[in-house]
Every structure is written in structure tokens, then in C-alpha cells.
C-alpha positions as CSV (number, residue, x, y, z in Angstrom):
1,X,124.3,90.6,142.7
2,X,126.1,92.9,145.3
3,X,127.0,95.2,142.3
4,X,123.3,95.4,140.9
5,X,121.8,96.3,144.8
6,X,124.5,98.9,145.5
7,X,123.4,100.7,141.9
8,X,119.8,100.7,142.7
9,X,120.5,102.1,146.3
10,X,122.5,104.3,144.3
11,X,119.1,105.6,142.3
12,X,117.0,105.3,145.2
13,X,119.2,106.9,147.1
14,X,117.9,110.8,145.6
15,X,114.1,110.8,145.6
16,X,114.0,112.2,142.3
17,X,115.5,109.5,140.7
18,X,113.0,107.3,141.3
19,X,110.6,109.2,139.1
20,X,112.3,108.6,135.9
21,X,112.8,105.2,136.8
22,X,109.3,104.5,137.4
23,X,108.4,106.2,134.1
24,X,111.0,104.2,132.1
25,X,109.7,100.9,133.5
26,X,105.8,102.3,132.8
27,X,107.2,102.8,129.3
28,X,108.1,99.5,128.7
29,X,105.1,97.9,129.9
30,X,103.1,100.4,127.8
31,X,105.0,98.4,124.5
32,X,105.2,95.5,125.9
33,X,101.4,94.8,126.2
34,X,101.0,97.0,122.8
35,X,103.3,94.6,120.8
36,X,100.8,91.7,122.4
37,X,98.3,93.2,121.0
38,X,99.4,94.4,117.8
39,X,100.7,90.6,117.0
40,X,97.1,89.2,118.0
41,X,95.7,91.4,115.2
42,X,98.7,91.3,112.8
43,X,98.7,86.8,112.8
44,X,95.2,86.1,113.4
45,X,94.3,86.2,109.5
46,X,91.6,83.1,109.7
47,X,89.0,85.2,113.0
48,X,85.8,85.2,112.6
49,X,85.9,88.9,112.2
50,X,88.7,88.9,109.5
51,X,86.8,86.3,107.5
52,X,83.6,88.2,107.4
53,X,85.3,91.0,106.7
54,X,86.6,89.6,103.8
55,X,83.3,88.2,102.9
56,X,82.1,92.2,102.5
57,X,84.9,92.9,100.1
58,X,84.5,90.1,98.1
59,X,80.7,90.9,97.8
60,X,82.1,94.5,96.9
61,X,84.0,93.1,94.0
62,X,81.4,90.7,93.1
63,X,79.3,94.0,92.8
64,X,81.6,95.6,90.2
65,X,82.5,92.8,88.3
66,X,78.6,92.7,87.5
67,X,78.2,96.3,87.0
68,X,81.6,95.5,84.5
69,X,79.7,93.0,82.6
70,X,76.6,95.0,82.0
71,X,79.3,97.8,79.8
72,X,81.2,95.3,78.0
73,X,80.3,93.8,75.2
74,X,79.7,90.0,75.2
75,X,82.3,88.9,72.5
76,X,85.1,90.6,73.5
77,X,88.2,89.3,75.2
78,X,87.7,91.7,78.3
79,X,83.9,90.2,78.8
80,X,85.6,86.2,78.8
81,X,88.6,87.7,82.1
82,X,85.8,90.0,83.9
83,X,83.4,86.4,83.9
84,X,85.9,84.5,85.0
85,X,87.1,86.8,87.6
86,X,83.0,86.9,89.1
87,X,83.3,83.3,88.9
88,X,86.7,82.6,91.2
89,X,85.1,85.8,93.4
90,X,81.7,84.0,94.0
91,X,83.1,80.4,94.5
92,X,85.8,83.0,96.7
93,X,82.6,83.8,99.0
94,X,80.9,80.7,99.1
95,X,84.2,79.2,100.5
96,X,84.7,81.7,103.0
97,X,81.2,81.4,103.9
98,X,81.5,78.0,104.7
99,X,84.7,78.3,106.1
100,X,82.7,81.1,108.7
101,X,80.3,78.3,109.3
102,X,83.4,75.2,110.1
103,X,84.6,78.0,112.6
104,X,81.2,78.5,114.4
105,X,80.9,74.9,114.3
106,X,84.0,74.0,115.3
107,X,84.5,71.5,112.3
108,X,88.7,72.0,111.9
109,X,88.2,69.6,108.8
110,X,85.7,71.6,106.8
111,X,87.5,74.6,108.0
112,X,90.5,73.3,106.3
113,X,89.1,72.0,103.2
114,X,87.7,75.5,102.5
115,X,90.8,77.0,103.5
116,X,92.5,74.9,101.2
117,X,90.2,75.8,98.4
118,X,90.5,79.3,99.1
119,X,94.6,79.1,98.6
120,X,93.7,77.4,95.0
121,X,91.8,80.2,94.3
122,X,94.4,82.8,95.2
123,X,96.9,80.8,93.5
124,X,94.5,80.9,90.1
125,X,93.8,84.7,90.3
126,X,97.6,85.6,90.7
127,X,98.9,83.5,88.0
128,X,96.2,85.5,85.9
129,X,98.2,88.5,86.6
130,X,101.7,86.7,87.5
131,X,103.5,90.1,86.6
132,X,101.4,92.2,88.9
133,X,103.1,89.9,91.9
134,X,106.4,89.0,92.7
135,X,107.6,85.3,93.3
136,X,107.5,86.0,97.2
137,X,103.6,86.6,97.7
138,X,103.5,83.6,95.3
139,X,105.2,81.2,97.7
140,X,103.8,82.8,100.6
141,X,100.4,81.6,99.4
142,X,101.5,78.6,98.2
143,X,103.5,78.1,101.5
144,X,99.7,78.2,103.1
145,X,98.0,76.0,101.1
146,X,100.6,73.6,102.3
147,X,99.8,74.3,105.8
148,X,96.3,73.9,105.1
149,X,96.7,70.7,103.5
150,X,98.8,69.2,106.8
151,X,96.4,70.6,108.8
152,X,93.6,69.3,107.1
153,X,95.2,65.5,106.2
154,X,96.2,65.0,109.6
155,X,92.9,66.1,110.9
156,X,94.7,68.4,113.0
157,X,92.2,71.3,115.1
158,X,92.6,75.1,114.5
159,X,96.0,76.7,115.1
160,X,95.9,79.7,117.7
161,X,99.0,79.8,119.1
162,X,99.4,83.7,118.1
């Protein structure tokens, strides 16, 4: 401890060391709070504002799936994937929806059943189009809907710890 309070009397000591010193340690704080922050944004995936932002794009997609049906014909094989894809996009909505509701509510276990609902129907739309994703973003979302379900069978409430 002797050591550490002769080396700062040692910086002290010249007046213009002190400036640097200050600016490092304002420098730190400065990325300190901005890594906060930046993991707030980066974890908090189920917010109110995330989930009605996803709400929009889903309506988006919902939008040119229909506009996509109206140029295809109806027999075709294309026509059967572009209805099924409106189908898992509008239940999509109509989960997050209510999941936006369970949140505003404050109902954990309705906000876990539609979560849990919502991993089934990532899970369905990615093993369409298993070779557009690799194995990792398939356990990722599989890893989820496990969390989900032990939130949601242990009637446990929402999960903010980031």
C-alpha cells in the first residue's frame, strides 16, 4: 500500500500529470457506462419495444406474402410454401400480440406460453429452409424454447436480470 501512495504522489507530484490521469479515468467511465448500456439493448430481446417492433415486420412480411399470392398461380408448388409461410407469419403476429398483452398485464404464464409457441414457430420456418441456417442458430432457438418451457412450467415471473 506504501508502494501504490508513493507512485501516485509520484503523478501528483507535477501538475500536469494529473491531466492525463484524469482523462484516462473519464475514459473509462465513458465505456464503462456505454457497455451497461449497450448490454441492456443487446439481452433485452422480449421489451415491449422489441416485441412491437417485431410485430411491424411481421405485418411487413405478411404484406408481401399476400402481394406473392396474388402473382402466383394457385396450383403450383411455390403458391402451397408462400401459404404456408402467411400462415406461420400471421399465427407469428397473433402470438406476439398476445405475448405484448401478458407483458402489459403482467401475466408471466401467458407470456410464456406465447413465447413458447413463438420458438415452435421459429423452429417450423427454419427446418423449411434447414440449409439456409447452420446447426448453431438451430440450437440457439431450440435452447430458448427450453427456457421458455421452465419458465413457463414452473410458473416462474419474467427474467430481467440483464
Amino acid at each position: 500500500m506504501k508502494y501504490f501512495l508513493i507512485n501516485v504522489k509520484k503523478i501528483y507530484k507535477n501538475k500536469l500529470n494529473s491531466i492525463p490521469v484524469f482523462i484516462i479515468i473519464l475514459f473509462l467511465a465513458f465505456l464503462y457506462v456505454g457497455n451497461l448500456k449497450s448490454a441492456t439493448i443487446e439481452f433485452d430481446l422480449d421489451s415491449p419495444v422489441s416485441i412491437k417492433e417485431d410485430i411491424n415486420s411481421t405485418s411487413e412480411q405478411i404484406g408481401l406474402f399476400e402481394d406473392n399470392l396474388k402473382s402466383i398461380s394457385l396450383d403450383s408448388e411455390e403458391y402451397i410454401n408462400i401459404k404456408n409461410d402467411l400462415d406461420l407469419a400471421k399465427e407469428r403476429k397473433e402470438c406476439l400480440e398476445n405475448k405484448l398483452k401478458a407483458y402489459k398485464n403482467r401475466d408471466w404464464h401467458q407470456f410464456y406460453q406465447n413465447d413458447i409457441r413463438l420458438k415452435k414457430i421459429d423452429l417450423e420456418a427454419t427446418n423449411k429452409y434447414e440449409s439456409d441456417y447452420d446447426d448453431e442458430f438451430l440450437q440457439t432457438i431450440k435452447l430458448n424454447e427450453e427456457y421458455s418451457l421452465y419458465q413457463y412450467e414452473n410458473k416462474l415471473g419474467f427474467d430481467d436480470r440483464f
